[in-house]
N, C-alpha and C positions, 0 to 999 in steps of 0.2 A: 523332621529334624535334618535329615541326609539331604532332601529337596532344596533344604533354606541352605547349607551348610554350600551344598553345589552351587547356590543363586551368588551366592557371599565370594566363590571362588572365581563366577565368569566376571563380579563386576569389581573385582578384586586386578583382574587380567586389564579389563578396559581401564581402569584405573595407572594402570603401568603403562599401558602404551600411551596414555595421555601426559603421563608426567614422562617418558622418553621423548616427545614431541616439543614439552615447555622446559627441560632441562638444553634442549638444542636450540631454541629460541628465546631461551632467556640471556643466553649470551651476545646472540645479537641487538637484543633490546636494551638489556643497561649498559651496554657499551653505545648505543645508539643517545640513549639519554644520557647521560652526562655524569649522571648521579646515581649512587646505586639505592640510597635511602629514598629518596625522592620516588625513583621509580618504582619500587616496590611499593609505596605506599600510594599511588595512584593506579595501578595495577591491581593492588586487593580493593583499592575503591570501587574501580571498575568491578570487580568480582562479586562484591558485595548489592550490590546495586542489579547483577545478574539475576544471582541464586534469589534475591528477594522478587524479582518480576517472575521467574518462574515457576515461584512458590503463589503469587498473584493471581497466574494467568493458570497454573500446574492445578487445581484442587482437584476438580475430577480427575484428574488423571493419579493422583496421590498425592502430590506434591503437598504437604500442608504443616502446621503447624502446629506444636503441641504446649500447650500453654503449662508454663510449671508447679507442680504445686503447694511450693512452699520457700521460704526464702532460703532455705539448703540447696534445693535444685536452680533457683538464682546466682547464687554465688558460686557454684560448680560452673555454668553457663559463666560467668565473669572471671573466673577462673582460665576456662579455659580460651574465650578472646587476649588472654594476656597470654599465657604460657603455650599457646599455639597460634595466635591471627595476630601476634606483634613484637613482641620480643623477639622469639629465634629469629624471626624475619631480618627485623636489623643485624641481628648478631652474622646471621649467615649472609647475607649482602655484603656487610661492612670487614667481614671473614675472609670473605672470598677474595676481596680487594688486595687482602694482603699477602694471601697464602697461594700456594699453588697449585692450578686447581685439579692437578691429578690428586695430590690428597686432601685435599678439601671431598672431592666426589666419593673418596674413600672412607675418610670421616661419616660422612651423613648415610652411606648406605651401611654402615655397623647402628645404624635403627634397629635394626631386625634384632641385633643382643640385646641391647638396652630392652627392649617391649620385651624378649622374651626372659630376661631373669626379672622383670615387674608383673609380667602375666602370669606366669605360676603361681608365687606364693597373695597374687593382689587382687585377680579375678581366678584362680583356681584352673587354668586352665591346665591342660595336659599334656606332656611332651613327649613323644614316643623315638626310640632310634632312630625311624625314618626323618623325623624333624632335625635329629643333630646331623644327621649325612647331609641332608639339604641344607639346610643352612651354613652346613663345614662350606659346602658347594660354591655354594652363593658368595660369600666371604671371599675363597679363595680365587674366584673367579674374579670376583674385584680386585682383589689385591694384584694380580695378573695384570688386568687390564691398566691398572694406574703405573705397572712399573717396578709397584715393591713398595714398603711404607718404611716410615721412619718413625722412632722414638721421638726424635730431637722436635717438638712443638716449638713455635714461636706464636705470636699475640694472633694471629689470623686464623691460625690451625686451633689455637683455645677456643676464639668466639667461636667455631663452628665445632665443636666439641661440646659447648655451653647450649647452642643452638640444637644439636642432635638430642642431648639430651630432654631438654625441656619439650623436644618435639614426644618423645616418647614417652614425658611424665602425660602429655595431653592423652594419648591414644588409650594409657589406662582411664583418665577421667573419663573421656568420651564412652568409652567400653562400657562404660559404669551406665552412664546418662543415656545410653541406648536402650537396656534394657525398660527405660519407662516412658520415654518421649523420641518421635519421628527425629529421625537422620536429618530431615530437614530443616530441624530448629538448632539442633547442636551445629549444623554447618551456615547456619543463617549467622548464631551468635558469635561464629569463631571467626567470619569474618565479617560482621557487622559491629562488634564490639572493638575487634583486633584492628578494623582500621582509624571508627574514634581514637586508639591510642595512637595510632601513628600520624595520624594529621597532629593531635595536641603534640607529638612528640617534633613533627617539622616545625609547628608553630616556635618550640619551646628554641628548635635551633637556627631560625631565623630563614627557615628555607621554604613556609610556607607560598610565596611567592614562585618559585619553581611550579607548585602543583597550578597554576592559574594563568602560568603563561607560555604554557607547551606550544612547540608549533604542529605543523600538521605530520611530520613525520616522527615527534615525539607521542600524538593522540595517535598515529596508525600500529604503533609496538604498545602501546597501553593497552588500548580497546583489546588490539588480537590477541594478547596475551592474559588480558583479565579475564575476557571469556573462557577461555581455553582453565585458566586456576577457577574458575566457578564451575566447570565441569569434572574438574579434579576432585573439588571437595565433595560435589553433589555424589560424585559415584565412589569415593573415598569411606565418606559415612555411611553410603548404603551398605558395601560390601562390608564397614566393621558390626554392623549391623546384624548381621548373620552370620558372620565365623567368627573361627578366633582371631584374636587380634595378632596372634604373632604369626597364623598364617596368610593375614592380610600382609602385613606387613612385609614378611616375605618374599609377596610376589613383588613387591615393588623394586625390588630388587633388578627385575627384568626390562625395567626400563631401560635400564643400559645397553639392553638389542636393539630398542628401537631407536638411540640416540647412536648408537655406533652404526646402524643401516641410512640411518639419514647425513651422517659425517661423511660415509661412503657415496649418497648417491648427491649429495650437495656440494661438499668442500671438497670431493677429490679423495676422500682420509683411506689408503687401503685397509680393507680388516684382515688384510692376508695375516700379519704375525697376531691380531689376537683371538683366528679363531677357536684355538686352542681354548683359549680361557673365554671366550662367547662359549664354547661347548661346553663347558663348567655349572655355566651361569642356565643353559639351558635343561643340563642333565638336574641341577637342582631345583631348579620348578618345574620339571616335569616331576620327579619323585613328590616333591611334594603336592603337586598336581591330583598325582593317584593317590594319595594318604589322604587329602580333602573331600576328594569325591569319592573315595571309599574308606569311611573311618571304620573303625576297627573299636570304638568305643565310643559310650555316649559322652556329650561335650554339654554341657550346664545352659539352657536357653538365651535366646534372642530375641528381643524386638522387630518386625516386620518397620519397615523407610515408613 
């Protein structure tokens, strides 16, 4: 259990540094593309189309597929292609547009509350003091870095509000659907289902024409960036896979080191004022770091990817 629970933590870790890499280049990409709906929904095309060849090409290696066994575990799988691989998507694209994205980034990384007052009483899971210090951590440390938040929402800061959450109604579904079929089918479905809706969804707003006439410096930020969300999710589901979900969750948090070291060694951005709250952010997933790798209690089983 402690073995699986560590496996859950390191690819928990990779997982954050890869979404600090595509929250840095997602900016240059749908500003690159024109359209933020558009581009997302060729982006998880692209992803989709990944995670499926390397589940193809992956069987020896584990990579595989786990067939459902009943139309409960169907509809949970359709379930969560909507409420995680298409909806928040748009909402959080079409969010960001409007809102500003120090709290927009602030918004979507209070994930970590949402999963964890749904993970206790919905997957049983178990919270110990060291998780509310971490987490205080984490929170605080964003709130830091964005500036300071505000009360006052307007329509952009809601869609990514609506978008957070429904991100974290998925990560209990998923949690659920792990414990009986491969990581690799719940993240096949989320985003092979999630992007059906979003093509019908361009179709529906007359922009499917955009996805068929990219040029070559709109197909060079799709491709790099779909690969990059296909590696997200493949290592996303592993690690929920094995731990708990709010301390998966958690670490994602940490993506903001890696997106504030590459703002540093790309744009110029100094981290001189936030390293105070980067130290925040790193003092909280390290504590939670040692609380995973050495629980202190047993935690309710997992599914092996």
């Amino acid at each position: 259990m402690t073995s699986t629970r560590r496996a859950g933590l390191l690819l928990a870790l990779t997982t954050a540094a890869i979404s600090g890499v595509a929250i840095f280049l997602n900016g240059y990409g749908v500003r690159a593309f024109g359209n933020a709906s558009a581009y997302t929904t060729a982006k998880n095309l692209v992803a989709a189309v990944v995670l499926l060849a390397v589940v193809a090409l992956g069987g020896r290696a584990g990579a595989r597929l786990t067939r459902p066994t009943g139309a409960r575990q169907w509809l949970v799988l359709l379930v969560i292609g909507v409420v995680g691989g298409s909806v928040p998507f748009l909402l959080f694209f079409e969010g960001l547009a409007r809102a500003s994205s120090a709290q927009s980034a602030f918004i979507h990384k209070t994930l970590v509350v949402w999963v964890a007052a749904l993970a206790v009483p919905l997957l049983g899971e178990k919270l110990s003091g060291a998780h509310g210090v971490a987490i205080a951590l984490l929170v605080g440390g964003q709130i830091g870095l964005v500036g300071g938040v505000t009360t006052s929402l307007g329509s952009g800061e809601m869609m990514i509000v609506a978008a957070t959450l429904l991100w974290s109604v998925e990560v209990v579904l998923a949690k659920k659907m792990l414990a009986g079929m491969s990581s690799w089918t719940v993240g096949v479905a989320r985003l092979g289902i999630g992007s059906v809706v979003l093509v019908a969804w361009a179709i529906v707003r007359g922009q499917a024409g955009l996805l068929v006439s990219m040029d070559s410096a709109q197909w060079g930020w799709v491709l790099l960036t779909g690969v990059i969300l296909a590696a997200y999710v493949g290592t996303w589901f592993a690690a929920l896979a094995r731990a708990q979900a709010v301390d998966v969750t958690a670490v994602l948090v940490l993506a903001a080191l890696v997106t504030a070291a590459l703002s540093a060694a790309v744009d110029g951005v100094a981290p001189g004022p936030q390293l105070g709250w980067l130290a925040m952010l790193v003092a909280g997933g390290g504590l939670l770091a040692w609380r995973t790798w050495h629980p202190a209690d047993v935690v309710p089983g997992a599914a092996a990817a």
